[in-house]
C-alpha positions as semicolon CSV with decimal commas, in nm:
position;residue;x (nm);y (nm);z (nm)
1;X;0,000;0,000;0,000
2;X;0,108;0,326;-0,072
3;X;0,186;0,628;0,196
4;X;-0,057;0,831;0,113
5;X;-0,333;0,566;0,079
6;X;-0,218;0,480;0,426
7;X;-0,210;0,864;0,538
8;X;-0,573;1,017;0,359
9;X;-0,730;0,611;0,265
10;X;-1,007;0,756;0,015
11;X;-0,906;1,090;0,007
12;X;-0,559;1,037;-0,144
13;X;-0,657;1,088;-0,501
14;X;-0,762;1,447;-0,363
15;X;-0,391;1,498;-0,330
16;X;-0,227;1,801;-0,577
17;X;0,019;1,633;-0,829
18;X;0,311;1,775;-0,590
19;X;0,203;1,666;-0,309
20;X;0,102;1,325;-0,458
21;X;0,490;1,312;-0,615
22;X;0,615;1,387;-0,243
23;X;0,437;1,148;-0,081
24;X;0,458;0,859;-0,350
25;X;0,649;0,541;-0,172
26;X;0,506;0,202;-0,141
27;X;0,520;0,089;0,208
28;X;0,736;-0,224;0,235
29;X;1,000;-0,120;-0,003
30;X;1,331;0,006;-0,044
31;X;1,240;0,311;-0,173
32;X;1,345;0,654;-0,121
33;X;1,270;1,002;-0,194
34;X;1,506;1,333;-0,219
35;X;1,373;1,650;-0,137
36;X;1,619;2,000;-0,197
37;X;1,530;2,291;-0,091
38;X;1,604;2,661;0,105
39;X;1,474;2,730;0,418
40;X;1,449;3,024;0,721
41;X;1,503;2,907;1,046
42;X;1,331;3,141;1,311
43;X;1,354;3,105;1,711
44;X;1,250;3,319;2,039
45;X;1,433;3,434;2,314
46;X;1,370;3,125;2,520
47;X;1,485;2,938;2,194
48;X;1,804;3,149;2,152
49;X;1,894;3,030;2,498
50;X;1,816;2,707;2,459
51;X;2,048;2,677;2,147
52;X;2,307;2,878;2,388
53;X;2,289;2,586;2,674
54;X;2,334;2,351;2,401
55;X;2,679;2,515;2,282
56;X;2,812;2,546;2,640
57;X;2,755;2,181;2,737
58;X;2,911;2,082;2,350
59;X;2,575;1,974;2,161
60;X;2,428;2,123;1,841
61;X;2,060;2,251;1,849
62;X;1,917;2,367;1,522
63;X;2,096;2,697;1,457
64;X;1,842;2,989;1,316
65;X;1,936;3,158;0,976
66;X;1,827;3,233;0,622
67;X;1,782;3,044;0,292
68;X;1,915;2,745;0,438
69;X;2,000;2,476;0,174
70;X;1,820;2,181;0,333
71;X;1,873;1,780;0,213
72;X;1,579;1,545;0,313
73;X;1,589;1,191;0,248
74;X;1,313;0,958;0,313
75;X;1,186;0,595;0,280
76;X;1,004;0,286;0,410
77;X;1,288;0,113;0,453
78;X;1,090;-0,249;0,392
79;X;0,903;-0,170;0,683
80;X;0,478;-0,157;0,573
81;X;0,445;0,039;0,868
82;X;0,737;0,289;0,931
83;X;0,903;0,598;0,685
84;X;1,240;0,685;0,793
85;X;1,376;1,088;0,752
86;X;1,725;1,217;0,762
87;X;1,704;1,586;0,745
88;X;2,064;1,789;0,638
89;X;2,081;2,121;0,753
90;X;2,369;2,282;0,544
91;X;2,480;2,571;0,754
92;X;2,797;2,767;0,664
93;X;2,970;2,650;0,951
94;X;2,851;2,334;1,022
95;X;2,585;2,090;0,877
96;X;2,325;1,979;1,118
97;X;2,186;1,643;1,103
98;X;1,809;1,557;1,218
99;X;1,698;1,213;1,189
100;X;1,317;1,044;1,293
101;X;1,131;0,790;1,211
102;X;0,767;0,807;1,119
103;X;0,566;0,496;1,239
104;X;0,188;0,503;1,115
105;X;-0,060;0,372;1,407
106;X;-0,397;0,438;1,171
107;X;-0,519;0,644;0,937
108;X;-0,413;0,978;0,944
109;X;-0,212;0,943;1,314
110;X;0,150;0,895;1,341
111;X;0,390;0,917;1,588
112;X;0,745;1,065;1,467
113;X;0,975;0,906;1,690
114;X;1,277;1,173;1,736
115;X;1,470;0,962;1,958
116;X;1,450;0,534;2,010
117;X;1,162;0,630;2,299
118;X;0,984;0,964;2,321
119;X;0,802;1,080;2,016
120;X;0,526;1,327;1,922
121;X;0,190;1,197;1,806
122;X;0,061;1,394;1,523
123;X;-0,270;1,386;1,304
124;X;-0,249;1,434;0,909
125;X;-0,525;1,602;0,723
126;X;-0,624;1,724;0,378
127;X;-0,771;2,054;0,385
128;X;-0,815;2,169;0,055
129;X;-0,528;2,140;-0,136
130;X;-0,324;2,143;0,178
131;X;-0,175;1,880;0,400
132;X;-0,188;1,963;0,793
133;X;-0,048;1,845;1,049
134;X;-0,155;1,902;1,426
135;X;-0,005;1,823;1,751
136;X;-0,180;1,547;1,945
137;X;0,071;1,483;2,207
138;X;0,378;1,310;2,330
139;X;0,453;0,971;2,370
140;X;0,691;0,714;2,541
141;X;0,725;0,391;2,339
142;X;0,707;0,076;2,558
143;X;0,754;-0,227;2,324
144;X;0,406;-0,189;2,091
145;X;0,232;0,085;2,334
146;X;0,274;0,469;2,323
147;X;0,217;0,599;2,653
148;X;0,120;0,971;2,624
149;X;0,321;1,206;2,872
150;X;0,206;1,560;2,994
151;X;0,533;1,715;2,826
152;X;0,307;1,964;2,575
153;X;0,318;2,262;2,846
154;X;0,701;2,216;2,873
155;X;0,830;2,132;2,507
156;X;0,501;2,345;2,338
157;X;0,247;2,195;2,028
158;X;0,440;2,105;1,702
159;X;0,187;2,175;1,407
160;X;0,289;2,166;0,995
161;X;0,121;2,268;0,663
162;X;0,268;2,154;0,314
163;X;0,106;2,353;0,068
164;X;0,161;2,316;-0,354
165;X;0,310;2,607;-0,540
166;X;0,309;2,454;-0,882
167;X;0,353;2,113;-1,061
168;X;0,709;2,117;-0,907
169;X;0,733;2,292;-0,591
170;X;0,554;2,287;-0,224
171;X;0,594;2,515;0,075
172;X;0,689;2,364;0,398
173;X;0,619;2,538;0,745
174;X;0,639;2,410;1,062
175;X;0,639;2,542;1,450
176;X;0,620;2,475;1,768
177;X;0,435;2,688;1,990
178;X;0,475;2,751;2,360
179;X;0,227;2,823;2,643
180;X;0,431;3,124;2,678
181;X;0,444;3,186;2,279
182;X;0,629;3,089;1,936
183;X;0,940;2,849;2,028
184;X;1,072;2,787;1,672
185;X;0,981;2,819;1,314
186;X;1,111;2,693;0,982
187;X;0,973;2,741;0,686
188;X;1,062;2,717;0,299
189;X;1,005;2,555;-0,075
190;X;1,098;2,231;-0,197
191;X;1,180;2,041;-0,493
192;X;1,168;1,699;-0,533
193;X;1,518;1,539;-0,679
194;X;1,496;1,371;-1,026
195;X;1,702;1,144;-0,906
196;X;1,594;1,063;-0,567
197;X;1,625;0,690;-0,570
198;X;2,003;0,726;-0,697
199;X;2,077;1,023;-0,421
200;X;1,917;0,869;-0,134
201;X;2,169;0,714;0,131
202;X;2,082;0,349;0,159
203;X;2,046;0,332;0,525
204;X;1,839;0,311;0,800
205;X;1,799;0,598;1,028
């Protein structure tokens, strides 16, 4: 079955040729999909600190900045259930790695685990010609259970939209927002690589 039959079920064929092209992988095979694209990274004050607590204890957070050359790689990986990302961040300085995997629990709800326990449960809709994505929690993996865990009025509500420019492009935003206010946002366009199945690392993530 394909992702987005998986994702939307009915609705799929609803999806703009873009979007349809970004989201094309049959679950249960190798396959893998490029994306390129430019994006501006933008954080708050308590975010800015955050990334400055990072630095002084010798980890990377995701640095803020403009027209970001961004890599993302995805796939199923032979798993019929899971899609595996590895995000490259291409900052002047340093490149910054992201990595999570996606693990579908029904249709339309996902939980994108970000480490190998504590993920974020998310719901995907079609609204229009949109995709969006809303926060529904956060979860602790124990063997085949997600436990949810109050953690939303600490780490804030992570919400998306994809929406199609043209036949070759979509916009990307995401954020997570804060009891107290916007934490982070990045946002930008995307192409999809004509030759994502030949740039693609072949590994798991």
């Amino acid at each position: 079955m394909t992702l987005p039959h998986r994702l939307f079920a009915d609705k799929a064929n609803r999806l703009d040729s873009i979007l349809q092209q970004r989201y094309d992988i049959e679950l249960g095979c190798n396959q893998k999909i490029t994306l390129n694209g430019f994006m501006t990274i933008s954080g708050s004050m308590g975010y800015r600190l955050f990334c400055l607590c990072a630095k002084l204890i010798g980890k990377q957070a995701l640095s803020l900045g403009q027209n970001i050359p961004v890599t993302v790689y995805y796939g199923s990986n032979f798993s019929p259930n899971e899609v595996v990302f590895e995000r490259l961040f291409h900052f002047p300085n340093k490149p910054y790695r992201l990595c999570s995997k996606m693990i579908i629990l029904q249709e339309g709800i996902v939980v994108e685990m970000m480490s190998s326990r504590i993920g974020c449960k998310l719901r995907y809709e079609l609204v229009g010609n949109d995709i969006l994505l809303s926060h529904q929690g956060y979860v602790f993996k124990l063997g085949q259970r997600f436990l949810l865990l109050p953690l939303t009025w600490l780490l804030g509500k992570a919400q998306a939209i994809e929406h199609p420019v043209n036949d070759s492009t979509f916009y990307l935003r995401m954020e997570v927002r804060h009891w107290m206010g916007r934490l982070i946002t990045y946002e930008g366009n995307f192409t999809i690589s004509p030759n994502a199945a030949l740039n693609a690392p072949n590994r798991a993530v």
